[in-house]
N, C-alpha and C positions, 0 to 999 in steps of 0.2 A: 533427559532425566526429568523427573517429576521435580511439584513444588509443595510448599508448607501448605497442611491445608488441615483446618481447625475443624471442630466440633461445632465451637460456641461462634457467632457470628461477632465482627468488630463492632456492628452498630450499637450491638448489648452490651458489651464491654466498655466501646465508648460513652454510653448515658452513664453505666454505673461508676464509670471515674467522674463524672460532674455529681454523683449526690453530695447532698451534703451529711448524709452518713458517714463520718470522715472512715471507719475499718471498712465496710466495703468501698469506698471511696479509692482505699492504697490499696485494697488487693487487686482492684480491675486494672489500675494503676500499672501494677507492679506484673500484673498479666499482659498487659498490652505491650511490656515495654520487653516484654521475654520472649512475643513473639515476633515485632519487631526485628529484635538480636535473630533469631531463630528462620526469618525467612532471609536473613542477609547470610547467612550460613548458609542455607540451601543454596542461593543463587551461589555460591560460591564453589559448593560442593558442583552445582550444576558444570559448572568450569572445568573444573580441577579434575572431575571424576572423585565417586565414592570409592572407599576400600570394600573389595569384596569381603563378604558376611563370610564367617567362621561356619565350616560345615556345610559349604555349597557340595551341589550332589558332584558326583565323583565327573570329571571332562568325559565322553563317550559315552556314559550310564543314561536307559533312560529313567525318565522322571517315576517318583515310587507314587501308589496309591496311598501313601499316605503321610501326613503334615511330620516336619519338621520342627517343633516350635519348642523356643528358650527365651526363659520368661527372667524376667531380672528386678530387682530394687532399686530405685534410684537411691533411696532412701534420702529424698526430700532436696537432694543436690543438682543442679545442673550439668553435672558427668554425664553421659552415656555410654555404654549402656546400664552400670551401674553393677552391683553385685550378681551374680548367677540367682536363683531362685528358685525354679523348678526347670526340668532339663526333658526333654521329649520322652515320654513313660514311663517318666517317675511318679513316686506317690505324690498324692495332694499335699501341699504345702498347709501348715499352720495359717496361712496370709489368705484370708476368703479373696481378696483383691486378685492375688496372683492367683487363685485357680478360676476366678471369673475369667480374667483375661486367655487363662490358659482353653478353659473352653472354650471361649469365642473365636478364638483363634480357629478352633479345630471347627467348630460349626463353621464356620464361615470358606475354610478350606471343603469340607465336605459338599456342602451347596454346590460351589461351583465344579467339584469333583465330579459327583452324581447326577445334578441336574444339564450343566454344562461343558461335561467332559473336560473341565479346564485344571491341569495339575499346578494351583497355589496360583498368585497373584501374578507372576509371569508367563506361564501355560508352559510350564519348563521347572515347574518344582523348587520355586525358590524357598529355601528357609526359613521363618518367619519369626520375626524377634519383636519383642515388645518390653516393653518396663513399666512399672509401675513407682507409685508413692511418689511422685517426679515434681520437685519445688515445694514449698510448704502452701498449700491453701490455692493450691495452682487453680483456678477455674476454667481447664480445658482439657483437650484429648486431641491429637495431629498422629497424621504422617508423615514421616519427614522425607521423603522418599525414599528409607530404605528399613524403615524400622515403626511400628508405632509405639507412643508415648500416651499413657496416664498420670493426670492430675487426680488427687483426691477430694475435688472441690473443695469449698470453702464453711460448708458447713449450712451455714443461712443462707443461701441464693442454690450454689447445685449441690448436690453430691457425689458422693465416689464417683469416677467416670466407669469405671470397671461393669457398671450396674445395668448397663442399655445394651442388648446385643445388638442391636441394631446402629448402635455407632460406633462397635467393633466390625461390623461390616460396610458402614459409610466409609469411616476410613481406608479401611484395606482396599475397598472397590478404588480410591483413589490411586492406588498402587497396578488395579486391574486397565484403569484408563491411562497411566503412565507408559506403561507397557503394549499398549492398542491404541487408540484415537489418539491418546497424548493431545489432549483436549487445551488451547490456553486459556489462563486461568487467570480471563480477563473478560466482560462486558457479556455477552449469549454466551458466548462459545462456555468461558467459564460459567456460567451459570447452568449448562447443559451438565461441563465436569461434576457442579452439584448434585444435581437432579441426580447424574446417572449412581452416585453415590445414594442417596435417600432411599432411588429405586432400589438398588440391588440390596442395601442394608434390610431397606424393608422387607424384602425375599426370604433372607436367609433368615430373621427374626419369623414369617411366617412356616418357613420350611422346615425350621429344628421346631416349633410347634405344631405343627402339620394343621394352619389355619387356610381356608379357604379366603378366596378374595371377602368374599362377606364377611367370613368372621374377625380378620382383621380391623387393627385399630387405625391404621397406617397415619400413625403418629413414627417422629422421628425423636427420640431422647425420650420416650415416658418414663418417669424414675429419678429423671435427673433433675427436678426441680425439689429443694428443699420443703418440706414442711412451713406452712403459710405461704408459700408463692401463690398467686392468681393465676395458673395457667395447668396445663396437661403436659406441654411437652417443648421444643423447641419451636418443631414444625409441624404439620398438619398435611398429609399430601391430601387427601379427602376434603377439605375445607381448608387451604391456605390463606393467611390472615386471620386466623381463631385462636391458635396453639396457646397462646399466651396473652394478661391482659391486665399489667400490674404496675401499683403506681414505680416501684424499683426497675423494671425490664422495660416498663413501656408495654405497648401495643406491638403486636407480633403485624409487622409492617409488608408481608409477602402477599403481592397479589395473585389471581386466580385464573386472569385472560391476562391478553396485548391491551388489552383497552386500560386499565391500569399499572402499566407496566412504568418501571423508577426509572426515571434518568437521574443518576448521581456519579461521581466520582470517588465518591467512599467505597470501601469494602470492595476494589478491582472492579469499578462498573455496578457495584451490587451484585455479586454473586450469587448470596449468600437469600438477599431479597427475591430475587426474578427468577430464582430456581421454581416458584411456586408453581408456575405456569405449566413447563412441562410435568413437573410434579404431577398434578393434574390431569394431564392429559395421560400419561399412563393409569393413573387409577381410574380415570372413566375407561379405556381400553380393558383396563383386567376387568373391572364387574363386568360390564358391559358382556363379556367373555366368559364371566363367572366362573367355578372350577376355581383350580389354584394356579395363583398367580403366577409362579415361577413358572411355569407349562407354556401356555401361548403368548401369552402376555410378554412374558418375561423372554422366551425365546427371541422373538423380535425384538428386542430392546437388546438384547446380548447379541443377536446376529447384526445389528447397525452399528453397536460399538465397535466389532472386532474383525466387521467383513472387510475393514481398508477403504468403505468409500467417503467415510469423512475425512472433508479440512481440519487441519486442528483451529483455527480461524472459525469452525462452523457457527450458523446462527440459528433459528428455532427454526425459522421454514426448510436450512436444510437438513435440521436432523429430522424433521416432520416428513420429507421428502422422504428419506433413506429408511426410516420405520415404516413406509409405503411401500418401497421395494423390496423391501425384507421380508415381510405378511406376504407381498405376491410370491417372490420367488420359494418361501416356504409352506404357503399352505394357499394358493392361488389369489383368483379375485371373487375371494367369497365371506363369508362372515368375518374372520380375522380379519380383513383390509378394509371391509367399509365398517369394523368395530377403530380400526385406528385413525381413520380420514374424519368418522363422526367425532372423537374425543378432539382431534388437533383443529377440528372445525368450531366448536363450541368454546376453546380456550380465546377462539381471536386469531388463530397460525394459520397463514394459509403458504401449503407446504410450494417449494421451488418448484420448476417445470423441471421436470428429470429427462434424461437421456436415453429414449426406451430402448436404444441396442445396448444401455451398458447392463454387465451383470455384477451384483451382489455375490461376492463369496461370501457361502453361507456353514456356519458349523455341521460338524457331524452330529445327526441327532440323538440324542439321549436314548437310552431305552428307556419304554412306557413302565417298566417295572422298576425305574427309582420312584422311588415312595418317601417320605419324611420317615427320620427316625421315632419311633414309638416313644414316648411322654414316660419315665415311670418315677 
């Protein structure tokens, strides 16, 4: 099973419980210590087994073309899942919150529907549940492995978590890697789970706006920093180490190669920090590639997640390696693979020596006629 896996990073939470701002002082405080409580729950649930989600597709049915999703209120309590809300093809709720949530939901299923032939975050049409209003002044957004959860942030530092589709699709990709690499979510390996979240978030923010690699911001949370913060975003995959830069947050501390790369014991090895790298190295691969990114770019990075040839133990060189196999086995040894060995050469990776009789299972390909849906 998957693990708790946040939005906001602990190191940002952890400086903002030392301000001496004493209300944001208790809210990071009172954040930190909820999730805390919340990944000892998981590990627990990890044990135990979850209860399976109300409304699973029928046993023998195949998977439908289209998303499941039930949207709920926390209304500000630590219950789950909290009051019903909006129910899959009902009208728009009064709550802008819950029908954010409710589309990103569906954006995020459609991406990998259309681009990646993949039905919902199991590739088997699971259900998709989410809540919102969740704790008062919560400053975060998780998956918990079986559901996602919004905070309404805090007002002065973020806001609504509801507001960034692209960390409505971080998330959920966390739920996509549970289910495929099941990635641990400790020191590279985890730090890959990152990455592969930002990447694919950043996708589906691209693909329900039908931006090109170029015209993307490939920022990770833009939106979600309140009014006066110093920063754009959480993260920065194009310039990791920029995002942010403020005397409350700090300096956004993710670096860009191996040659900078954190040794810490906070935040599981740095996760949260060292995701920058490969970050990186997919966005030099998509420009480099140009077009939209979900297309080559992104194929490769969805064919090494889900072809089986990664450790969940993986480290950058071998998922460097397997983004090498992938570009070959799907589009030879020709611009796609030396656009992926240039990007992982310049971060500092220099990918494993691979096994050249093994084969990469590779996805069924898309048809060229998914397109993004039209803007209106």
């Amino acid at each position: 099973m998957g693990v708790f896996c946040t939005i906001v990073p602990p190191h940002i939470l952890d400086r903002l419980a030392r301000t001496g701002d004493t209300e944001v002082s208790a809210t990071a405080r009172r954040t930190l210590e909820h999730d805390a409580r919340e990944r000892t729950r998981r590990r627990l649930t990890t044990v135990i087994g979850p209860v399976g989600p109300a409304g699973a597709p029928t046993a023998g049915a195949g998977p439908a073309d289209q998303p499941l999703r039930t949207l709920y209120d926390a209304r500000h309590q630590d219950t789950l899942p909290g009051r019903k809300a909006r129910a899959e093809g009902a009208k728009p709720s009064k709550d802008a919150s819950v029908n954010r949530a409710y589309d990103g939901l569906g954006a995020t299923f459609e991406t990998y529907l259309k681009v990646y032939e993949r039905h919902s975050i199991d590739g088997q049409g699971l259900p998709l549940t989410a809540s919102v209003h969740y704790l008062k002044d919560y400053d975060n957004a998780f998956w918990n492995g079986e559901q996602m959860v919004f905070g309404d942030g805090d007002g002065r530092l973020f806001l609504d978590f509801t507001v960034s589709l692209d960390v409505i699709g971080h998330e959920l990709t966390h739920g996509v890697t549970q289910y495929s690499a099941n990635l641990e979510y400790f020191g590279q390996s985890g730090a890959l789970n990152e990455s592969v979240s930002d990447v694919f978030g950043s996708l589906i923010k691209q693909y329900a706006l039908g931006q090109s690699a170029e015209q993307a911001d490939w920022l990770i949370g833009a939106g979600l920093l309140a009014p006066g913060i110093q920063g754009h975003a959480l993260r920065s995959m194009k310039e990791p180490g920029t995002a942010y830069d403020d005397p409350q947050l700090g300096k956004d501390p993710q670096p860009a190669a191996m040659a900078d790369y954190v040794q810490t014991s906070q935040d599981n090895g740095g996760v949260h920090i060292n995701s920058g790298i490969p970050n990186r190295a997919f966005y030099l691969t998509a420009t480099a590639l140009g077009g939209n990114a979900w297309e080559e770019a992104g194929r490769i990075w969805y064919d090494t997640l889900t072809g089986g040839s990664l450790s969940t133990h993986a480290k950058f060189a071998d998922f460097a390696a397997a983004t090498l196999t992938a570009a070959k086995a799907r589009y030879g040894e020709g611009t796609q693979h030396d656009a992926v060995l240039t990007a992982w050469t310049e971060v500092g990776v220099k990918p494993t020596p691979s096994d050249p009789t093994a084969a990469l299972p590779r996805q069924t390909l898309a048809p060229e006629s998914a397109q993004p849906p039209v803007q209106g």
